[in-house]
N, C-alpha and C positions, 0 to 999 in steps of 0.2 A: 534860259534859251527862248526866245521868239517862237511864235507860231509859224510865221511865215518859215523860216530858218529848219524847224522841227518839218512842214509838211515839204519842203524840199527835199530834203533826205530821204523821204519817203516816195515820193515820184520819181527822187535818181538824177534830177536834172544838176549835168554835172557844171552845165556853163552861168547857173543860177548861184550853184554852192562856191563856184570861184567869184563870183560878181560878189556874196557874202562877206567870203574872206578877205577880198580886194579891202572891200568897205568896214574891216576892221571887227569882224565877228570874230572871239573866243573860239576856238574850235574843241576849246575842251572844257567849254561850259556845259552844264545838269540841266534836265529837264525837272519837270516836278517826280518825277517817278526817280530821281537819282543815276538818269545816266546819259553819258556823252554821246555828242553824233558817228561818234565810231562805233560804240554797242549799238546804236540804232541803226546802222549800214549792216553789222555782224547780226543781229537779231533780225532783219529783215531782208539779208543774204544782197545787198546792193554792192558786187564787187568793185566796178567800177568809182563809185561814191566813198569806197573804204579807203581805196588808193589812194586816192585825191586826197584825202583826210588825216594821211601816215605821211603823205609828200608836205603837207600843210603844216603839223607838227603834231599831231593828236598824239595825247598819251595811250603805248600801246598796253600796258598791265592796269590802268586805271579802273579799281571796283567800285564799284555804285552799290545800289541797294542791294543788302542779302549778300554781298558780296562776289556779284556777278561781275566777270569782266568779258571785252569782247571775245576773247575767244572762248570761253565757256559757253556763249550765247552761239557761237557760228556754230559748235558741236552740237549744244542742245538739238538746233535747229537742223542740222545737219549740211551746211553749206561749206562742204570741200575748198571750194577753190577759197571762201576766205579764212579759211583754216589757213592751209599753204600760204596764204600772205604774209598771217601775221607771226608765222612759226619763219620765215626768211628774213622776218624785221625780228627776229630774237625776240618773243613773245615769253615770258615767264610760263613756262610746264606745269610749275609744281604751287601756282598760286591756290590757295582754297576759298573756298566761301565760307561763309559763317556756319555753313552745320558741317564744315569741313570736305565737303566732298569736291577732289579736282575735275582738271576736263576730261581726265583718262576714265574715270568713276565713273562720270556724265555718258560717256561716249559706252560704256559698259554696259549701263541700268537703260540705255538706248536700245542695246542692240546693235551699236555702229562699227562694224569688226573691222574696216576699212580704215575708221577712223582711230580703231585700236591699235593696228600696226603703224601707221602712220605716227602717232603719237610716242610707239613704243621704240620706235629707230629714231625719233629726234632724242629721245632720252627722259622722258616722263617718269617718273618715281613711282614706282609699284608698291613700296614700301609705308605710305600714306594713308590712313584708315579715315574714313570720316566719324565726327564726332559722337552720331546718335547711336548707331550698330556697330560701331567700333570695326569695320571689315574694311580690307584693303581689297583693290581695283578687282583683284583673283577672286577672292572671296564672294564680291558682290556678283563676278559671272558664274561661281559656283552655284547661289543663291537664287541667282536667275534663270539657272539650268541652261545659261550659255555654253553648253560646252563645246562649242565648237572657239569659242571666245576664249574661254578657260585652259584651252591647250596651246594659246599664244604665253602663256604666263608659266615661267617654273616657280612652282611651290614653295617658300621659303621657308629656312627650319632657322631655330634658334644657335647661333654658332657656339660651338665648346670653346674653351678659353685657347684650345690648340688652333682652333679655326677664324679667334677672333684675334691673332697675331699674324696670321697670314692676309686677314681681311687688310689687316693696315699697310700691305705692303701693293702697289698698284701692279706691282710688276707679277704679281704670284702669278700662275697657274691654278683656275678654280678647279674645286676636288667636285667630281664627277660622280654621279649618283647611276648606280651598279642595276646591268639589267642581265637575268640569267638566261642565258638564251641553249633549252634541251634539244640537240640538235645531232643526230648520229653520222649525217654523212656528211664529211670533208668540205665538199663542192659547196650546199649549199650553205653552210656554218661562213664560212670563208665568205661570199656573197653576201651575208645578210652582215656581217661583220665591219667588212668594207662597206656597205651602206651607212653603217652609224662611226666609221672612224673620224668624223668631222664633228657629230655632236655631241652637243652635252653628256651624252652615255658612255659609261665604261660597260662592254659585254664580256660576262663570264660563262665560259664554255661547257657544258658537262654533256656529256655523249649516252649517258647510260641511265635511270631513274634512280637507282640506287646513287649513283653522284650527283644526281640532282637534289635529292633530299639531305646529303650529306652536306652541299654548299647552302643549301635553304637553312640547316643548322644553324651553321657556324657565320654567315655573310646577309646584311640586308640589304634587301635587294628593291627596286621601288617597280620593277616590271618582270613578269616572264613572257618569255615566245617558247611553245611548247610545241614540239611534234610529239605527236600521239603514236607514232612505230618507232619504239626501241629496240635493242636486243633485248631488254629483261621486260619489257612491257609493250602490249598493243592494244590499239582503240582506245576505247571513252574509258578504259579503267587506269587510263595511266594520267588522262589530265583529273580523276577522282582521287589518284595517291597524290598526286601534287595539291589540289585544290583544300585537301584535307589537312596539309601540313602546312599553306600558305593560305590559307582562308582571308586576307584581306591585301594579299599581293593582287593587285591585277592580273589575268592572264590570256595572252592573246594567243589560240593556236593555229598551226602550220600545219594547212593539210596541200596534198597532193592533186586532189582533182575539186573542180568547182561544184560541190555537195552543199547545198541551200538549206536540206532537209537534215544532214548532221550540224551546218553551223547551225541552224537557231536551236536544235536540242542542247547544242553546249552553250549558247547562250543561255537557255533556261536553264540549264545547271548551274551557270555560275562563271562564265565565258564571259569576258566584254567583250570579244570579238573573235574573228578568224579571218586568214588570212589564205590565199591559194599562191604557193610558193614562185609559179610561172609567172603568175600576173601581179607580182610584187616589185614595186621599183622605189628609189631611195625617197619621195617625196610622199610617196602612199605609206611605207613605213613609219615614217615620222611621225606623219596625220594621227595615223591609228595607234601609235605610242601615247601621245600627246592627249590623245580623245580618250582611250585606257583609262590612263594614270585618271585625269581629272573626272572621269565617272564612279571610277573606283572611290576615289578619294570621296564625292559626294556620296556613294552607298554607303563607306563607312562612319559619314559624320552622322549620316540618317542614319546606322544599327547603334551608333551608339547613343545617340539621341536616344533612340527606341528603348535602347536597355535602361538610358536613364529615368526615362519616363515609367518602365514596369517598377525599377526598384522605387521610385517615389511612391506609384501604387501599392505597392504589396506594403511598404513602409507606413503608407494613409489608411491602408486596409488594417492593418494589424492596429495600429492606434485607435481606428475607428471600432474594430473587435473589441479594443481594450476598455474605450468609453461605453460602446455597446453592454461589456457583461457588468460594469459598475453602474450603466442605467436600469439592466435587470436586479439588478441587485439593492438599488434604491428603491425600485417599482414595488416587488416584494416587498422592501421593508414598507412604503409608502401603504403599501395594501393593509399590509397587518394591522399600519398602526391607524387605520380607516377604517378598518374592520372595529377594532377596538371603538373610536371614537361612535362611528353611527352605534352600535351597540349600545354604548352610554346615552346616545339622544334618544335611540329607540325606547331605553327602558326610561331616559325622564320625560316620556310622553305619557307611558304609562301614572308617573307623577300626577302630569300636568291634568289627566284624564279626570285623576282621583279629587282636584279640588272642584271638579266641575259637577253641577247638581244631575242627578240620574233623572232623565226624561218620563221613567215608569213610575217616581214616584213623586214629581211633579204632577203628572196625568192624573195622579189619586186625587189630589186635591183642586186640578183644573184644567180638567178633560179637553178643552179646545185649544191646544197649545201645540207648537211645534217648533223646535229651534235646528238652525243650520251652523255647524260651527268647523270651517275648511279651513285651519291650517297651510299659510303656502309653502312652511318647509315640516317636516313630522311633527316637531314643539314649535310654538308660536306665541302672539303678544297678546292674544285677543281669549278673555272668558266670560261668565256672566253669572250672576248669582239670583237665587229665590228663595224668597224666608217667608214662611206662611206664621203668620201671628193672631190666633182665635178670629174674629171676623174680616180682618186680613189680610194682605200678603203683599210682597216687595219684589219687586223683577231691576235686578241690574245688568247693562250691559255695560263692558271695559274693552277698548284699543288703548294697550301702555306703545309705548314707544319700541321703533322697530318690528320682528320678527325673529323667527328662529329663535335660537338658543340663547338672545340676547334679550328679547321680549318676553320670553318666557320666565327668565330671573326674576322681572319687573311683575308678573302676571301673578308668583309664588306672593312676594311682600304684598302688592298689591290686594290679593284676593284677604290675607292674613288681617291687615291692615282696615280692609271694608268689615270684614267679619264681624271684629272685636268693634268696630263703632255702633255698628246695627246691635249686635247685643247686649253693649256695658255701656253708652252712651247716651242713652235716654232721648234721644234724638226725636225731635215731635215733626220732622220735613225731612223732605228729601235734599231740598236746600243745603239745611243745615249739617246732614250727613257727606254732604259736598265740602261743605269749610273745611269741615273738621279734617275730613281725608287730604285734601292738598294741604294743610298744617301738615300733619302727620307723614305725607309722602315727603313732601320739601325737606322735613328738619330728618327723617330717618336716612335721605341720600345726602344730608349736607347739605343740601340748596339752599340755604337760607341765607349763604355768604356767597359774596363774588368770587372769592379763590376758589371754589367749588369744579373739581376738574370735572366731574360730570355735569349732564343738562338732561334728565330723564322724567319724564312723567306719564301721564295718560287722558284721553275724552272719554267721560263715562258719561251715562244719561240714567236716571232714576226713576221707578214708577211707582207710585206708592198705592195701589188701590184701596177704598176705603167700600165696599157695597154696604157696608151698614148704613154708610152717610151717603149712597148714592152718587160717591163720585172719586174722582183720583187727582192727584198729585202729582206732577213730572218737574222734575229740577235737570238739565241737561249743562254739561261742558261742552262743548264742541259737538254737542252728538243729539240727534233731534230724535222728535215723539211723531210715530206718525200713527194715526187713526182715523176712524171711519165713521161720518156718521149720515145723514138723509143727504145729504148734497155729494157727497163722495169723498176721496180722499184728502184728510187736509194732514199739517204737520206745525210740529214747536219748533223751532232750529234750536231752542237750547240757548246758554249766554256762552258768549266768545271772547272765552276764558277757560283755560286749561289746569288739570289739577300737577301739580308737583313741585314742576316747571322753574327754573330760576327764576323765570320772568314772570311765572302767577302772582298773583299777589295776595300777602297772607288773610287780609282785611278783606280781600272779596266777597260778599253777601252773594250767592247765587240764588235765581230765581225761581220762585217755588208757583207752580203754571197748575190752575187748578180746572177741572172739568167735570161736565154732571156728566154722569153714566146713562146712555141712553140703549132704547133697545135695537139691539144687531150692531152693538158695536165693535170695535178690533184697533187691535193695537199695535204697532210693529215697531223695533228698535233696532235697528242695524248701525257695523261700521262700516266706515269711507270705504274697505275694500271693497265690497261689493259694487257703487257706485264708480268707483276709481278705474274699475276692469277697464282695460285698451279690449278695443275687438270692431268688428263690422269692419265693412270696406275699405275705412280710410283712415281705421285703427285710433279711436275717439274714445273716449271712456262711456262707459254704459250709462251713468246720468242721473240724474234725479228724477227725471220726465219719465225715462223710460223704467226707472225701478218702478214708480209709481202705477205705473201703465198696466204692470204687469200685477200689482197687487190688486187692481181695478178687476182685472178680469180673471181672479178667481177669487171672489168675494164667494162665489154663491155656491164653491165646492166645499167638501171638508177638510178639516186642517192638512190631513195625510197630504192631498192631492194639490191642494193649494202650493203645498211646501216643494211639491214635484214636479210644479209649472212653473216658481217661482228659477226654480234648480234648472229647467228644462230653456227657457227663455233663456236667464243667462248663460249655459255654456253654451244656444247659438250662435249667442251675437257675441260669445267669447274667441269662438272657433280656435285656429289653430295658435293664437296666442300665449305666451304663458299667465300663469296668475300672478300678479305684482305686491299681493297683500295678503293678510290673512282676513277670512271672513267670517262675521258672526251675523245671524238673524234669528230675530224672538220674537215670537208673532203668537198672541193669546186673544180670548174671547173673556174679559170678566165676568160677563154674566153667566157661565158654567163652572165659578168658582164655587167649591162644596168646602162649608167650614169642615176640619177636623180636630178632634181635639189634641191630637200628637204632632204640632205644630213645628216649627222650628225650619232650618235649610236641609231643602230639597238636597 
């Protein structure tokens, strides 16, 4: 379709849209949006441009996009009078759109009750649900709490096979859905009776409450009208026996004088309405049947909505109880068997404690000593060894691989492993006590081949001090010498190269780093945990500057105190972090070493 042709129809000019069609324009050609200049007249209410358009030859059911057609669009919009056009030009009722909803749905989920009767006396199909909610026209004004909408529509029930033989016949008599009407005097029974002899209602009579409960039995009934003054009952206790036996019948009652204050208490009882007998005429009757029924009917879809909603609850409650005492009951058992486990880590700390040299009797033989050894979980990977040998003595420090209980394994062989080479091995370096251990580590995990499913080893650093020959010895894997001497703090890094390890290698010579012994000097060998700590403001590991730092400035206290600034510095700048490793530090003075003769490991 043309622009020009498109903004005509939109301005309405009708003597431009003839000069069009004169000149051989489609009148039921598509825009880019998919639709003709007849939905563009209906969607933009131009009656006079629709006419002209249906005179011209435009298709009047033609759907375009989504499956709108013009009159679905005149309902959306709400434009009456071309509604009545195209329903005179025999306009399709019952076409749908693609999510299935017609123009009677449209005109519903509107609000357009005008356009609901309108539609419902041309013959529009009530029977048609749209695709997504599956609800027909009744339903969606249910839905929408149209109830004033709702009482244009009777409720459809599924027909019994008896009812679905008479449906086939056009000519039947439709069966009539039964309204009880409790009514003691003559005049007005009669009155209200003749008011529904035209409608859809069959009225059943009962005079007395007792025959009103007797037909509530036996007869379904889709409405009551209730007077409240019986012979056998009066006042609000007679629409409470009725309400009680018909809890989901609607009930409209009939009182005698205009009381405001008793109908809305029977409202809140459970009344959809009331009715004042004098000022009752056949078109208010209806209304308020009509409005009943379909409030009643949504109260009941919402109780039982509601009740289905509690038994899913109580149903998810009880399942949830059920998973609840089997979580309790794994918890428990989880507890136990935690209790158990830490038990077993607790007591192989005690283990791990025992291969570690006693600090009292290191002190006997070298008073200025102090070691830090923090575990990050109770057993750990990290220990250190000291063998005092006549003028003498050896300080090792070990990080095997990992932590916890898995570090710890490594820590048992490991320590076993250094023992027996310092003792039966003849070992004249520290060096050499290095080879031999990564031999020895490698081939006792298997690392010596590639199929090797583990990859475990450890950084040890060695100190061999000699004060008879005035000086010492350090051999380091990964793991450095630091000491002190007139300039300040200096350090060995050790070779980098790891003992065990698949990837060590067996031929590695480690380097044997020799040093004279001067006076005031000190010695420190720590692992990476220390150094590694995360902490300070922007959560950085504690550093090698700053360990140093800190060894700088308590040179001049005693070991005790040194070791409790060293302690002290780090957990500030550890602060609220966790510890990420285990940590060891050995920190001696040589020159307070005392030969004894009952040498051997601290």
């Amino acid at each position: 379709m043309q622009s020009s042709w498109f903004q005509q129809i939109q301005s309405g000019d009708i003597s431009a849209i003839a000069q069009s069609l004169k000149q051989g324009q489609d009148v039921n050609a598509i825009d880019h949006r998919g639709m003709t200049a007849l939905m563009i007249a209906a969607n933009d209410g131009k009656y006079p441009v629709a006419e002209k358009l249906i005179h011209a030859g435009a298709k009047i059911d033609f759907q375009g996009y989504l499956g709108w057609n013009a009159l679905m669009l005149a309902v959306f919009h709400g434009h009456m009078d071309i509604v009545r056009l195209l329903l005179s030009k025999n306009a399709n009722l019952n076409l749908q759109r693609l999510d299935g909803r017609t123009a009677l749905i449209l005109a519903v989920c509107q609000g357009h009750q005008g356009f609901v009767e309108l539609l419902l006396r041309q013959g529009a199909s009530t029977e048609i649900a749209d695709k997504r909610f599956s609800r027909t026209a009744w339903e969606w004004a249910l839905h929408e709490k149209k109830l004033e909408i709702a009482s244009l529509f009777q409720p459809t029930q599924a027909p019994t096979s008896g009812e679905a033989s008479v449906q086939e016949q056009p000519q039947a008599e439709p069966v009539k859905q039964k309204i009880l009407l409790v009514e003691d005097s003559p005049f007005q029974a009669r009155m209200l009776i003749r008011m529904l002899e035209h409608s859809r209602y069959e009225v059943l009579l009962a005079e007395r409450l007792q025959d009103a409960l007797q037909l509530l039995t036996d007869t379904h009934f889709i409405m009551i009208l209730l007077d409240l003054h019986l012979p056998d009952s009066s006042g609000i206790d007679t629409f409470y026996h009725i309400k009680k036996q018909a809890r989901l019948i609607p009930v409209v009652v009939l009182t005698g004088t205009d009381d405001e204050i008793l109908g809305e208490r029977l409202i809140q009882q459970g009344a959809q309405h009331y009715l004042v007998k004098k000022n009752t005429d056949e078109s208010l009757l209806l209304r308020t049947i009509h409005y009943a029924i379909a409030r009643q009917t949504l109260q009941n879809e919402l109780e039982q909505h509601r009740r289905e909603l509690e038994n899913k609850v109580e149903e998810r409650t009880a399942e949830l109880q059920k998973v609840l005492a089997q979580l309790q009951q794994q918890h428990v058992a989880l507890e136990q068997s935690n209790k158990k486990t830490m038990d077993s880590i607790r007591y192989a700390t005690r283990i791990q404690r025992s291969i570690l040299p006693d600090i009292e009797r290191i002190r006997a033989s070298l008073p200025d000593c102090f070691v830090i050894w923090m575990p990050r979980d109770i057993v750990g990977g990290d220990f250190f060894v000291t063998h005092f040998m006549g003028d003498q003595f050896l300080i090792a420090v070990v990080d095997c691989t990992g932590h916890g209980v898995p570090g710890a394994f490594i820590t048992m062989m490991a320590s076993t492993a250094l023992r027996r080479i310092i003792l039966y091995e003849n070992c004249e370096s520290p060096g050499e006590i290095l080879r031999k251990l990564n031999v020895t580590i490698k081939k006792a995990l298997h690392q010596d081949h590639h199929e090797s499913m583990s990859d475990d080893g450890l950084d040890i650093g060695i100190c061999w001090v000699k004060p008879d020959q005035k000086c010492l010895v350090y051999a380091g894997a990964n793991l450095p010498l630091f000491y002190t001497d007139g300039a300040g703090i200096r350090s060995i890094p050790g070779d980098r190269e790891s003992v065990g390890y698949k990837r060590s290698d067996l031929s590695f010579n480690f380097t044997d780093n020799t040093l004279s012994l001067t006076s005031g000097m000190k010695c420190y060998m720590a692992t990476d945990g220390l150094m590694d700590q995360l902490g300070g403001n922007k959560g950085f590991p504690w550093g090698k500057k700053r360990f140093m730092e800190s060894l700088r400035n308590g040179l001049s206290l005693p070991v005790d105190e040194q070791k409790e600034q060293v302690l002290a510095n780090f957990h500030t700048y550890k602060n609220t972090y966790d510890q990420i490793d285990d940590i060891t530090l050995v920190g001696f003075d040589p020159a307070s070493f005392v030969r004894r003769h009952d040498g051997g490991f601290a």
